[in-house]
C-alpha positions as CSV (number, residue, x, y, z in Angstrom):
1,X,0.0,0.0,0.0
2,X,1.2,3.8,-1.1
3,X,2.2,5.7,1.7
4,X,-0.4,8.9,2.2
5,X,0.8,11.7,1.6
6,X,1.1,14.9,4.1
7,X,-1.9,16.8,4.5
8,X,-0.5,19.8,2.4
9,X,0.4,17.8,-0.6
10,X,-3.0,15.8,-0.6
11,X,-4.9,19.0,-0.3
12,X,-2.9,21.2,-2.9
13,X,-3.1,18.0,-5.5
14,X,-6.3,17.9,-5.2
15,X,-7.2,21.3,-5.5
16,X,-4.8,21.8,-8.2
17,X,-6.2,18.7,-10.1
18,X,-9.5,20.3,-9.2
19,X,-8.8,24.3,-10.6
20,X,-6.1,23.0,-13.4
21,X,-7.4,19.6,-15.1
22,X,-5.2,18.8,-17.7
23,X,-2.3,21.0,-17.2
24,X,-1.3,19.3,-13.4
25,X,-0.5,15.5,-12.5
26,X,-2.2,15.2,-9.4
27,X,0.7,14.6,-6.6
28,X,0.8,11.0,-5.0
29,X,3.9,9.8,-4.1
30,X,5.6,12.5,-1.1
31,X,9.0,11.9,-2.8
32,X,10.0,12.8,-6.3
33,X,11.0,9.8,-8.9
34,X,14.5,11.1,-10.3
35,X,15.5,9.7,-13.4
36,X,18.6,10.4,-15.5
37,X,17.2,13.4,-17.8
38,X,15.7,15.1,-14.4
39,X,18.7,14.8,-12.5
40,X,20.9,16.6,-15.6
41,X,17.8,19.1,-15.8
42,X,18.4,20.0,-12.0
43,X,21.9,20.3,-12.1
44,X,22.3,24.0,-13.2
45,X,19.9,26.4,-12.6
46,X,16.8,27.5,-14.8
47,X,13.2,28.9,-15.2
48,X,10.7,26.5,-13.6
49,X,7.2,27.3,-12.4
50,X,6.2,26.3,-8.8
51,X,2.8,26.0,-7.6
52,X,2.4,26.8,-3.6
53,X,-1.2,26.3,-1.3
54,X,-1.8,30.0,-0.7
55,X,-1.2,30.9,3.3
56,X,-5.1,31.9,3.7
57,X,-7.1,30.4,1.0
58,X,-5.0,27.1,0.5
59,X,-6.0,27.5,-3.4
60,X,-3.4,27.0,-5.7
61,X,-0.8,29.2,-6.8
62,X,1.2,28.7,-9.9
63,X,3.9,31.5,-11.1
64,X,7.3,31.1,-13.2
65,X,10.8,31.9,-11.0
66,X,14.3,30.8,-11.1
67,X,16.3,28.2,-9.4
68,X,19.8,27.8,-8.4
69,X,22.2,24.9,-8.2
70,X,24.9,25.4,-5.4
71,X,27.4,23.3,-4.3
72,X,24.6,20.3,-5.0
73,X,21.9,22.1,-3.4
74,X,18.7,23.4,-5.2
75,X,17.6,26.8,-4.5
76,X,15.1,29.2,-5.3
77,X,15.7,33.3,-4.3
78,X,14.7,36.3,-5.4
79,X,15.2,40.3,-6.3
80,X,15.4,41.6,-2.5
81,X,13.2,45.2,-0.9
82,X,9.5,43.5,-0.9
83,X,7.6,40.3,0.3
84,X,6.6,37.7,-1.9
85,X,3.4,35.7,-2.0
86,X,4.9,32.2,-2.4
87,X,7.4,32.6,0.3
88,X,4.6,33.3,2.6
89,X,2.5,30.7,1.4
90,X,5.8,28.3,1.6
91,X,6.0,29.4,5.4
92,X,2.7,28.1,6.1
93,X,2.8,24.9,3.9
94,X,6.5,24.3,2.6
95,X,5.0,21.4,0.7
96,X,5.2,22.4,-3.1
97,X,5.1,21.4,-6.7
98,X,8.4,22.0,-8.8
99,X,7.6,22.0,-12.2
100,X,10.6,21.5,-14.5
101,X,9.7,23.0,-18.1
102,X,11.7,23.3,-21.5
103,X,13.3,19.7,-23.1
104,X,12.7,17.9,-19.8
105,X,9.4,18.9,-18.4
106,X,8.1,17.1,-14.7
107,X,5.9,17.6,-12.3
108,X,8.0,17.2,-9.0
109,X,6.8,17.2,-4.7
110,X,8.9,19.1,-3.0
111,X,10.1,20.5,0.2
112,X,10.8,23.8,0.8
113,X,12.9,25.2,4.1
114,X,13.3,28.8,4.2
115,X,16.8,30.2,4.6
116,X,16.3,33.0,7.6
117,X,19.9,32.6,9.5
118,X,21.8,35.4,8.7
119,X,25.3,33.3,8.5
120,X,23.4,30.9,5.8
121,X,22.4,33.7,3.9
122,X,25.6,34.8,3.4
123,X,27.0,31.9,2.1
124,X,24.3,31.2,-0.3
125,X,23.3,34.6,-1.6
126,X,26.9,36.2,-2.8
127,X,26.8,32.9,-6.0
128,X,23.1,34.2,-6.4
129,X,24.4,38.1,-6.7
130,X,27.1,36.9,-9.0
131,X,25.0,35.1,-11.4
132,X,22.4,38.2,-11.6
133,X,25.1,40.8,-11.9
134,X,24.6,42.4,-8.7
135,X,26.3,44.7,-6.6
136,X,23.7,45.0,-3.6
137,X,24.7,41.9,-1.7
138,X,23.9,43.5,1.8
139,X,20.5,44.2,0.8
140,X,20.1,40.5,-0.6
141,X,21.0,39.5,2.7
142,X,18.5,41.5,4.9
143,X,15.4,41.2,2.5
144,X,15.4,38.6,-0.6
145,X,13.6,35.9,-0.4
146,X,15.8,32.8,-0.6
147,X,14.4,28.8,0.3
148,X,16.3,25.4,0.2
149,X,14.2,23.0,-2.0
150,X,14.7,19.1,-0.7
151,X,12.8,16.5,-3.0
């Protein structure tokens, strides 16, 4: 017998399957199936699309951001100076879907753990600022978004 899922997942499958028929495969395993072409896909960064439970409704939320790939860890961050809808709703349920899109394309559960210890920060962020061209790394620090993603 399949192991149930966490109530999160279920729930935001469900719904999802429920508000997106067709475009979403409705989440039943907890942990992702990696196979060769996804583990090359998630081995440098990219444009994905994640879909989060939103922190009051719990209806699905779907938009398009970037991930990172750092020292074998995946990340996801963002520009820094204003809160962000799907870290909230991450904070609340860090149970997510990370959609992998372009020549591989999955639909994969995920974990998220957000990054708020200031030491960790700065050991992630500075490869972020790099990669974006920035100069701001101080204000990265203090207010951009910035999550772990475990599958």
């Amino acid at each position: 017998m399949a192991a149930k899922p966490p109530e999160g997942m279920f729930r935001l499958a469900r719904t999802v399957n429920q508000t997106l028929s067709g475009r979403v495969v409705e989440v039943v395993n907890t942990k992702a199936t990696i196979t060769p072409d996804i583990s090359k896909a998630l081995s440098h960064g990219g444009v994905i699309d994640i879909t989060t439970a939103g922190a009051k409704s719990g209806t699905p939320r779907r938009i398009e951001i970037v991930f990172h790939k750092i020292d074998g860890r995946t990340y996801i961050s963002g520009m820094p100076g204003f809160p962000r809808g799907w870290l909230a709703n991450l904070k609340k349920d860090p149970h997510f879907t990370f959609h992998l899109k372009g020549p591989v394309s999955a639909d994969l559960p995920a974990t998220a753990r957000v990054i708020s210890e200031d030491a960790e920060r700065r050991q992630v962020l500075p490869h972020i600022a790099k990669i974006w061209k920035r100069k701001d790394l101080e204000n990265m620090v203090e207010t951009s978004p910035l999550i772990e993603v475990t599958f």
